[in-house]
C-alpha positions, 0 to 999 in steps of 0.5 A: 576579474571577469568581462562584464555582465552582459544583462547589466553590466556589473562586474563580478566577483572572482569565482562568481558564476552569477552576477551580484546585481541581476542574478544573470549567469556570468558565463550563459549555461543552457537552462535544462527545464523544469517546474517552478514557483512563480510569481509573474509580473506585467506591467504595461503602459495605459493608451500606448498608442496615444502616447506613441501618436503624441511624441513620435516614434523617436522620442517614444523610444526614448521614454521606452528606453528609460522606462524599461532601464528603471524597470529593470533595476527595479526588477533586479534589485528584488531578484527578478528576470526582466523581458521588455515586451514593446510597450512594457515588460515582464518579469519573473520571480524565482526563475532561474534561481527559486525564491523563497519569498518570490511573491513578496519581492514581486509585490514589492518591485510592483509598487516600485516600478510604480514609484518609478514611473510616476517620477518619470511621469512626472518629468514627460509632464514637465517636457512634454505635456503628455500623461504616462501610467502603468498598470501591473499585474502578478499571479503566482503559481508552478510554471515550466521554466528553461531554455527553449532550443539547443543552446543557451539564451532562450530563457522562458518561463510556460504555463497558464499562470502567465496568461492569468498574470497578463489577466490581472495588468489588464484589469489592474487600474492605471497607476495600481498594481493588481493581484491574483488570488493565489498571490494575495494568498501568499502575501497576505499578513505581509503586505496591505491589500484592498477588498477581495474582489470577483473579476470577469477575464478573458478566457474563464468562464467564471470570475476569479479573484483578485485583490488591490496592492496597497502598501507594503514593509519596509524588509524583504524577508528570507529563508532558513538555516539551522541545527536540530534540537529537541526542545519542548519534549521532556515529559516524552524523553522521561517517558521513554527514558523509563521504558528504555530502562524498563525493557534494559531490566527485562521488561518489553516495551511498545511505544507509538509516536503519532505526530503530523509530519515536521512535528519531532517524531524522528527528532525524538526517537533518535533521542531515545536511541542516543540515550540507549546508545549510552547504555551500550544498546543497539539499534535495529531498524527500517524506514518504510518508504511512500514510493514502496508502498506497493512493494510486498515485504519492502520494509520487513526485509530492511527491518530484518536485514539490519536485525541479522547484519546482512545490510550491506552483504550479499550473496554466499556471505550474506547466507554465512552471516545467516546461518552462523546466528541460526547454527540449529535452525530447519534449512527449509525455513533458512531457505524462506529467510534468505528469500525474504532478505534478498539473499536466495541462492541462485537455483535453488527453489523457494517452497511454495507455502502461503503467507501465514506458514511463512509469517510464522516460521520465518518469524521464529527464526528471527525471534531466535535471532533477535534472542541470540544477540549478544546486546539489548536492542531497540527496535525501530519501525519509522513511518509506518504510515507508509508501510507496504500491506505484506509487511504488516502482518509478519512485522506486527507478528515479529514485535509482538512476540519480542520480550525484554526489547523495546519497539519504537514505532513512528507514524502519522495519525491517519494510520490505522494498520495492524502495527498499532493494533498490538496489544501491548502498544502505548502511543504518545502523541506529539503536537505543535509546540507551544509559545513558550517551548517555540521561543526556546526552540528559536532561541536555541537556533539563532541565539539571544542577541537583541537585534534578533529578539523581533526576528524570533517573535516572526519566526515562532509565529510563521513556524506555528509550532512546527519544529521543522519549520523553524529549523527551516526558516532560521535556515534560510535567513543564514543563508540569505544573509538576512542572520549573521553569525553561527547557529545559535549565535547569530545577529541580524540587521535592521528591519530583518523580517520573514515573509513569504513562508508557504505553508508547505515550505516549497519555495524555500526548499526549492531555493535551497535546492536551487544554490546548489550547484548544477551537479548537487542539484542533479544528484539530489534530483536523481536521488527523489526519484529513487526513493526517500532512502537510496544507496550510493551505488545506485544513484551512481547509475544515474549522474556523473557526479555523486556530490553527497558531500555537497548534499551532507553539507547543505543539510540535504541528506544525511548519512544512515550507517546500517551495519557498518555500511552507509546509506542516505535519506533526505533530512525530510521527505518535504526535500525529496517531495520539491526535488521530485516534482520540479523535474519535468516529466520526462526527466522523471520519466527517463531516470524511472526507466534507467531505474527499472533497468538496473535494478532489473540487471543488478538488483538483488535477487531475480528480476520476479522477486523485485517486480513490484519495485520494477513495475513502479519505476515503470509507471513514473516512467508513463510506460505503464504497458510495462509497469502492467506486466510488471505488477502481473508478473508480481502478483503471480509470484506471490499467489502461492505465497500471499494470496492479498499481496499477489491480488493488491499487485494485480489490483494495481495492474488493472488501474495501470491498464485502465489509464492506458488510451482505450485505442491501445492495442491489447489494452481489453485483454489486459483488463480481462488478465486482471479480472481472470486473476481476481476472480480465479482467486475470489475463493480465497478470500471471500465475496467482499468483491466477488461479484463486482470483479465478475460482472465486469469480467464477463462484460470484458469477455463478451466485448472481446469474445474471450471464452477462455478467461471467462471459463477460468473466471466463473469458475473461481468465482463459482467456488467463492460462491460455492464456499460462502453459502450461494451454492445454489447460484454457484450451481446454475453458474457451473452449468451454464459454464459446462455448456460453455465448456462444451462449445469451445471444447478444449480438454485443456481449458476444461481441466483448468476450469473444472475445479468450480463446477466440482465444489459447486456440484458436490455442495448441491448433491448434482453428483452425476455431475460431478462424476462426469466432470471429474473424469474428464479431468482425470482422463486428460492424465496430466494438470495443466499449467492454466489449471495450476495458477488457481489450484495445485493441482486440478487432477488430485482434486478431481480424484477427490471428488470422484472418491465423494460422488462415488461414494454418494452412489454407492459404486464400488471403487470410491475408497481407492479414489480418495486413497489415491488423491491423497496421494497425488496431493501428499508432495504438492501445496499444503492447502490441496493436501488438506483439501483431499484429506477433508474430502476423504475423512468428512465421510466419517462425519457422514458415516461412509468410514470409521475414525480409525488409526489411517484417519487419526494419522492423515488428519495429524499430518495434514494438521502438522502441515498445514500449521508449518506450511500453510495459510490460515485458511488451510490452517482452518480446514485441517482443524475441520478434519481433525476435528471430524475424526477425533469427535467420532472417538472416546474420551479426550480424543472426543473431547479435543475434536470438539475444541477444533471443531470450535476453532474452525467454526470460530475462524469461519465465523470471522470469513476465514474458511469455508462457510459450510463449516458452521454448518458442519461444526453445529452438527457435531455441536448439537451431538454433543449437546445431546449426549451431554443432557442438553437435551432443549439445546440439542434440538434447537440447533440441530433443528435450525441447521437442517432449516438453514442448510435446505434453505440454501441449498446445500445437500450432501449434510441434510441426513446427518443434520436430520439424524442429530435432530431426530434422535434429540426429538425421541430422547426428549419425547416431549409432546408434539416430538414424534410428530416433529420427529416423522415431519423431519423424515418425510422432509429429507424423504421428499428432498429430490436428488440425482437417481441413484443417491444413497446418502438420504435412503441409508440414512432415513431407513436408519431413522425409520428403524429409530421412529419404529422403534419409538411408536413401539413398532418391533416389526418395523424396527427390525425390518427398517434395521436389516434394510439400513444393514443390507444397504450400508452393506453393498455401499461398503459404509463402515460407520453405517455398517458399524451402527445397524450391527449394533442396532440389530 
C-alpha cells in the first residue's frame, strides 16, 4: 500500500496511478499542456470583508478553513480540481483527466457546494450571529491546461473562459449559481434553468448570456463503450447483395454511399465486403484522406498500389511485382506506373508528357492489370469527399472503363466531384436511423436487461439516429461503470443516466483519450497529425513507445491489412480530430516538422515527388517560408505533367506567403513567384482568373521594382488573351512588353518572354513584329532555362513563326523555317510538337502549301503523339491539323478532316484549346456547306465569321474567310449577291496590314478574277488570273499556284 494522498488524504489502491477520491496523481507527474473542454467554477463569499471585520481574523480562518475542506470534497466527489483563492475557490471540470460530462458535474457540485454552505451558514448563525453566502459562477469552454515551469505541481488551467466563469460569480445572486451561455448549452434538457438572460460584464463591449441553475437530476451520466453493428440497413445490404452477385455474373456495377459522417457508410461497405469475401471476392481499395487533400495523386497511388500488390513493397521488388502482372506492357508506360506507385528507379527519367496522356495510358495498364487478376474484386473509393483534385480524373477514368467489378465508392453529401458524375453510378442514401432500428441498435449494444430498458430510451434519444453515437455513448457509460457486464449483456444500477453528450462527441472522445495511459496517449497524438491513416514505421519516428496494442484494445484505431502488410487508421476521424486539436500548438508544431524531415529523408521516392505532402507538415509546423517553397517546388514538377494539379500548388503557395507578416523579408517576391507561375501558365487553361492574377502581378512587380517576373508574366498572359479572342489587347499588351523588354535589355529574359509577343503578333498580322522578335530568339542559339518553365522550347517556336511571317511576306526561305521547327520540337514535349505542325500545315488552309504525302505523314504523327502523350489541349490541336490537311484531299480523307474539324471545334467550344479554332473550323464548314448544295447556309456562316474575325481583330483567316464567302455569294447569284460579293472584296482590300503583307493581295487578285468573271468581264478574268499566278508564283504558294493554273 502506498503513502497517502497528499490532496486528500485516501489511500490507494495497489497499482493505482490516481487517487480514487480526488483524481490527484498518487505519484506528482509533470502535466505537459494542452487543450481542453472545460467547465470552471467560481465561487466566492458575499462581503468578505464584513465578515472578516465581524469575527476576526483567527476565527475568520476558521470558517474559511472548514468552507474550503466541504467545498472540496464537494468538488471531488463530482471529478473536479479544487484551488482556494483567499475568500473561495475555484475548480476545474475535466482537467487533468477530460470528462465527458464535465458540465453537468459542474452544475451539480455547484448546487451542492451551495447546500453546503447554507448548512454552514446556518451553524455561524447559531454561534456567531453573522450571515455567510456564496455566489458561484460556471463557464464552459476549451482552455489550455498543464503545468507551469520545470516540474510538477504547478497545475493550471489559461484562457478567456476563466476570466468569463469569474464574470458569472460576480454577477451570480448570494446563495445562486449562474451560468454562462455556453454551459447553459451544454446542460440544457439536464438540468432546470431559469430565463435566458442578457448580462453586462467587465470587459465585453456587448452583453453576453447567461441563465440561473435551479435544480438538477438525481445521476450524473457517462460515456460510452461498445461493439460495431449494423442494424437497420437491410433493404442497402439486399440492394448490394444483388450487385455483388450481378457484377460476380459479369455485370459491372457502380454504387455511391452518401451519408453524414458517423451515419454507417463504412459500417455498410464493409458488410458488402464481408459478404463478397464469402464468395471468394478481393478487395482493392484506398481511403482518401483530409490532411492529403492537397497532395496530387494521394488517393489513386494507394488505390492503385493495393490494385497491383505493391503496399508494402518497394523499390526493385516492387518494379518485379509490377511488371510480372504486365509481362507485354510499353516500358515508357511501365515507366509513368512506377512513377505514380512511388516505385521509380532511382536515376531514371520520368517522361514528360501532360495529365491527359498519362491518365490515359496509365490507365490502360491498370485496366490490364485489374483484368489479369486471377479473382473477382470489389473496388472500394472511401470518403471521396476528401479526395485530392489529381486523383479525380485518372480514378474516375480507371472505374469507368472497369466491367464485371463492382465499385463502391463512400462520400459526404456535399461532394460533387467527377467520381459521382460516372454514368453508370447508382448512389444510396443513408439517413439516421429511425426509433424502432435505434432500439434495436441500443439493444444489440447493451442488451435487454430491465434495469437498462430507461437507460436505452436516453441513449436513442441522445444518439439521434446516429450509429456512431450510440456506439459511443454505450461506450462510455462501460467505461465509467455506470453498465455493467459485457456488450450486449450489460446491467446498470439505480438511476443511471446520460447526460452531457455534446453534439460533437469531444468531450467523451477526450475522456477516453485521457484513461489511457501517457504513453498511448502519446502515440495516438502522434499519429493525428500524421494522418487518418498511418504506418507504424512512421509513427516510430516520433514516440518511444508505439502502443498500438493498447490503441487496438481502447478501440482507438484499427488495424487495415493491405496486401499482406498492416496499416492503421482511427476508428473515426472524430478521434483523430480531439486527438489532433488538443495538442498545443507548438507540440503539433514540432511533430509536423519531425514529419516533413522524414519523410523527406526516407519517404518513398525524391523529396520532388512527395512535395506537396512536405509542404503540409511544414505548414502545421507555422513554418510556412518553407511550406512555400515546398508547394512551389511541387507545382513546378508537376507543370509539364498536370498543369491544374501544378497551379492548385502554387495557388496554395501564395495563400501560404500571404499569411506571412508583410515585414517578412522576401515575402513580396514571393508573391510575385506565384503570380509569375499563374500567369506563365494562363494560356493553359483559359481567362477564368487571368486577369485578376495579372493585375495583382503587375502591382506586385511595380512595388518591388521586378521587371523580369512582370516580362514573363504578361507574356503568358498576352497569350491567354491571344488565344481566347482578345488578341487585339493581347497585341497593345506585347508592345508595351517589347519597350519593356528594350530597357531592361537581356537576351536572355528576352527569349524567355517572347513566346506572348509571337502569338499575339501573328494573330493581329503585325508580322514584322514578329519577324523581328523571332530572330532575336533565334540569334540567342540556345532556350534558356526561364524560358522553358512555360514552353518547351521558346527556339522551336520561334523558328515557327518566322517560317508563317516569312510566309505572309513572301520572302523566300519560309518553307525551310518550318521544316526546321518541326525539327527541333520532333524530341521535345508533345504539345510543341503539335504547335510547329499546325504553324506549318495551317498554310495549307491559307493556301501557302499543297495537302501532300509529308503534310499527311506529320499531321499523323503528331495526332499519334498527342493522343500517347499529350493533354487534352494538345490532343485538340492535333486534331485542327489533321483536319486542316485531310479536308483539302478527296473523298473519305475529306470526309474525315471534317469529322476532326468538328471534334476540335467542339472541344474549343467547351474552353479547351484555342478559340480561334471556331473560327478556322467555320471556314472549312462553310466550304463544305457550299460544295454540298447548301448553298443559304454556306453564306450565312461564312459571312458571319469574316464579321467576327474583323471584329476582333484577328488577321491572318480574313482572306480565306472572305473567299468562302464570295465564292457562296456568285454560286447562289441571287439578287443583291454581287453587290455583297464587291462589298466583301473592298472590305478585305481597305483592311490595313504591315507593307509588304501578300496573304490579302494573292488572295483578292484571285477574287477579282472570280467577280470578273462573274460581271462577264473576260478581259479581267484573264488579267486578274495571271496576276494571282504571277504572285502566288514568286511566293512560291503551292496551293494558290495550283489554283490560278487551274483557273488559267
Amino acid at each position: 500500500m502506498g503513502a497517502a494522498c497528499a490532496q486528500c488524504g485516501t489511500a490507494p489502491r495497489a497499482g493505482a496511478r490516481f487517487c480514487d477520491a480526488c483524481g490527484t496523481p498518487i505519484t506528482p507527474v509533470f502535466h505537459h499542456p494542452e487543450f481542453k473542454q472545460v467547465t470552471v467554477l467560481f465561487a466566492d463569499v458575499v462581503r468578505s470583508m464584513d465578515l472578516a471585520a465581524a469575527l476576526g481574523t483567527e476565527r475568520l480562518r476558521e470558517v474559511m478553513s472548514e468552507l474550503f475542506r466541504r467545498s472540496r470534497c464537494v468538488v471531488q466527489h463530482f471529478g473536479g480540481s479544487v484551488d482556494f483563492t483567499g475568500d473561495g475557490i475555484m475548480a476545474t471540470f475535466g482537467a487533468p483527466i477530460a470528462l465527458e460530462d464535465h458540465a453537468v458535474r459542474a452544475c451539480l457540485a455547484a448546487l451542492d457546494l451551495q447546500t453546503e454552505a447554507a448548512a454552514l451558514a446556518a451553524e455561524l448563525h447559531r454561534r456567531d450571529a453573522v450571515r455567510l453566502k456564496l455566489r458561484v459562477g460556471l463557464n464552459s469552454g476549451q482552455v489550455i491546461t498543464g503545468d507551469i515551469g520545470a516540474g510538477p505541481g504547478n497545475y493550471t488551467v489559461i484562457g478567456a473562459h476563466v476570466g468569463m466563469a469569474q464574470r458569472m460569480e460576480a454577477a451570480a445572486p448570494p446563495g445562486g449559481v449562474l451560468l454562462s451561455g455556453s454551459t447553459a448549452h451544454l446542460v440544457e434538457g439536464i438540468v432546470e434553468l431559469g430565463a435566458p438572460e442578457q448580462l453586462r460584464v467587465k470587459n465585453s463591449e456587448v452583453p453576453v448570456p447567461a441563465r440561473r441553475l435551479l435544480s438538477a437530476a438525481t445521476s450524473v451520466a457517462a460515456g460510452v463503450r461498445s461493439q460495431s453493428v449494423l442494424v437497420g440497413r437491410e433493404a442497402e445490404v439486399r440492394a448490394l447483395s444483388s450487385r455483388l452477385d450481378s457484377a460476380l455474373a459479369g455485370a459491372g456495377t457502380v454504387v455511391g454511399v452518401v451519408g453524414a459522417p458517423g451515419i454507417g457508410k463504412s459500417r455498410l461497405v464493409a458488410e458488402v465486403l464481408r459478404l463478397g469475401a464469402a464468395r471468394g471476392v478481393g478487395v482493392v481499395s484506398t481511403v482518401c484522406e483530409s490532411h492529403a487533400r492537397d497532395v496530387p495523386f494521394h488517393a489513386a497511388a494507394r488505390l492503385f498500389r493495393s490494385l497491383t500488390g505493391v503496399a508494402n513493397l518497394q523499390g526493385h521488388a516492387a518494379r518485379d511485382h509490377v511488371r510480372r502482372q504486365l509481362p507485354g506492357a510499353d516500358p515508357a508506360d511501365l515507366v509513368l506506373l512506377d512513377d505514380l506507385l512511388g516505385i521509380s528507379e532511382p536515376g531514371i527519367d520520368v517522361p514528360v508528357i501532360d495529365p491527359d496522356a498519362r491518365r490515359r495510358r496509365v490507365s490502360a495498364l491498370l485496366t490490364c492489370a485489374s483484368a489479369a487478376r486471377s479473382a473477382p474484386d470489389v473496388y472500394v473509393v472511401e470518403d471521396a469527399h476528401w479526395m485530392d483534385e489529381a486523383s479525380e480524373s485518372t480514378i474516375a477514368d480507371f472505374l469507368s472503363a472497369l466491367t464485371g467489378s463492382m465499385v463502391l465508392i463512400t462520400y459526404r453529401p456535399e461532394y460533387h466531384g467527377k467520381l459521382v458524375q460516372i454514368t453508370s453510378l447508382d448512389a444510396i442514401m443513408l439517413g439516421p436511423l429511425d426509433d424502432s432500428q435505434a432500439s434495436v441498435l441500443i439493444g444489440e449494444l447493451v442488451g435487454t436487461d430491465p434495469s437498462v430498458r430507461s437507460l436505452a430510451a436516453e441513449i436513442a434519444e441522445h444518439a439521434a439516429g446516429n450509429p456512431f453515437f450510440a456506439e459511443e455513448i454505450v461506450r462510455d457509460l462501460a467505461e465509467r461503470g455506470v453498465l455493467q457486464g459485457s456488450p450486449g449483456s450489460f446491467v446498470a444500477g439505480d438511476n443511471a443516466t446520460v447526460t452531457g453528450v455534446p453534439p460533437t462527441l469531444q468531450a467523451t472522445i477526450a475522456a477516453r483519450i485521457d484513461r489511457l495511459g501517457d504513453a498511448p496517449k502519446d502515440a495516438l497524438n502522434a499519429a493525428a497529425v500524421i494522418g487518418t491513416r498511418f504506418s507504424g514505421d512512421l509513427l516510430a519516428g516520433l514516440v518511444e513507445r508505439l502502443c498500438v496494442e493498447e490503441l487496438l484494445e481502447a478501440d482507438m484505431i484499427e488495424k487495415l491489412d493491405c496486401d499482406g502488410g498492416v496499416e492503421y487508421g482511427f476508428r473515426h476521424p472524430l478521434i483523430r480530430t480531439v486527438a489532433y486539436e488538443s495538442q498545443l500548438r507548438s507540440e503539433r508544431a514540432r511533430l509536423h516538422r519531425q514529419l516533413a524531415a522524414t519523410i523527406e529523408r526516407d519517404g518513398p521516392g525524391t523529396p520532388d515527388a512527395n512535395a506537396a505532402l512536405i509542404a503540409t507538415h511544414h505548414e502545421g509546423a507555422g513554418d510556412l517560408a518553407a511550406a512555400f517553397g515546398w508547394q512551389m517546388r511541387a507545382g513546378n514538377r508537376l507543370a509539364l505533367r498536370d498543369i491544374d494539379a501544378a497551379r492548385v500548388s502554387w495557388r496554395r503557395a501564395g495563400r501560404l506567403a500571404g499569411r506571412l507578416p508583410v515585414d517578412t523579408p522576401d515575402r513580396l517576391a514571393m508573391l510575385i513567384d506565384v503570380g509569375t507561375a499563374l500567369c506563365g501558365t494562363a494560356w493553359r487553361i483559359g481567362l477564368a482568373e487571368a486577369e485578376q492574377n495579372f493585375d495583382e502581378l503587375r502591382s506586385l512587380c511595380a512595388e518591388h521594382g521586378d521587371r523580369r517576373s512582370l516580362a514573363i508574366g504578361m507574356s503568358g498572359y498576352m497569350m491567354a488573351l491571344t488565344m481566347h479572342n482578345h488578341p487585339r489587347v493581347a497585341s497593345e499588351l506585347a508592345s508595351e512588353l517589347q519597350r519593356l523588354l528594350e530597357n531592361i535589355d537581356d537576351d536572355a529574359l528576352a527569349v524567355a518572354a517572347s513566346f506572348g509577343i509571337l502569338a499575339a503578333k501573328w494573330e493581329t498580322g503585325e508580322v514584322r513584329d514578329v519577324l523581328a522578335v523571332a530572330q532575336r530568339v533565334i540569334d540567342h542559339d540556345t532556350d534558356t532555362a526561364e524560358g522553358m518553365k512555360f514552353v518547351s522550347s521558346p527556339r522551336a517556336l520561334a523558328m515557327a513563326l518566322r517560317g508563317v511571317a516569312g510566309m505572309s511576306l513572301g520572302l523566300p526561305g519560309w518553307k525551310a523555317d518550318l521544316d526546321r521547327a518541326i525539327d527541333t520540337a520532333r524530341e521535345l514535349d508533345p504539345l510543341m510538337y503539335v504547335v510547329t505542325n499546325l504553324h506549318k500545315y495551317a498554310q495549307i488552309g491559307l493556301g501557302a502549301l499543297q495537302s501532300g504525302p509529308d503534310a499527311l505523314r506529320d499531321t499523323a504523327s503528331a495526332l499519334a503523339v498527342a493522343e500517347r502523350s499529350g493533354d487534352d489541349f494538345t490532343v485538340v490541336h492535333a486534331h485542327l491539323a489533321r483536319g486542316i490537311v485531310l479536308v483539302a484531299r478527296d473523298g473519305a480523307e475529306r470526309d474525315a478532316g471534317y469529322e476532326h474539324l468538328r471534334r476540335a471545334r467542339e472541344a474549343a467550344l467547351l474552353g479547351c484549346g484555342n478559340s480561334s479554332i471556331v473560327l478556322i473550323a467555320d471556314i472549312h464548314l462553310a466550304h463544305l456547306r457550299y460544295t454540298l448544295g447548301e448553298v443559304d447556309g454556306a453564306v450565312a456562316l461564312a459571312s458571319a465569321t469574316v464579321d467576327e474575325l474583323f471584329a476582333l481583330g484577328s488577321v491572318v483567316w480574313r482572306g480565306p474567310a472572305t473567299s468562302v464567302l464570295i465564292e457562296a455569294l456568285l454560286g447562289r447569284g441571287a439578287p443583291g449577291d454581287l453587290e455583297a460579293a464587291r462589298a466583301a472584296i473592298a472590305r478585305l482590300d481597305g483592311d490595313p496590314v504591315d507593307s509588304g503583307f501578300v496573304l490579302h493581295e494573292v488572295t483578292l487578285r484571285r477574287l477579282r478574277a472570280l467577280l470578273a468573271r462573274a460581271e462577264g468581264d473576260q478581259d479581267g478574268y484573264r488579267r486578274w488570273t495571271a496576276g494571282y499566278l504571277a504572285l502566288a508564283r514568286a511566293c512560291d504558294f503551292d496551293g494558290h499556284i495550283a489554283v490560278a493554273s487551274a483557273m488559267v
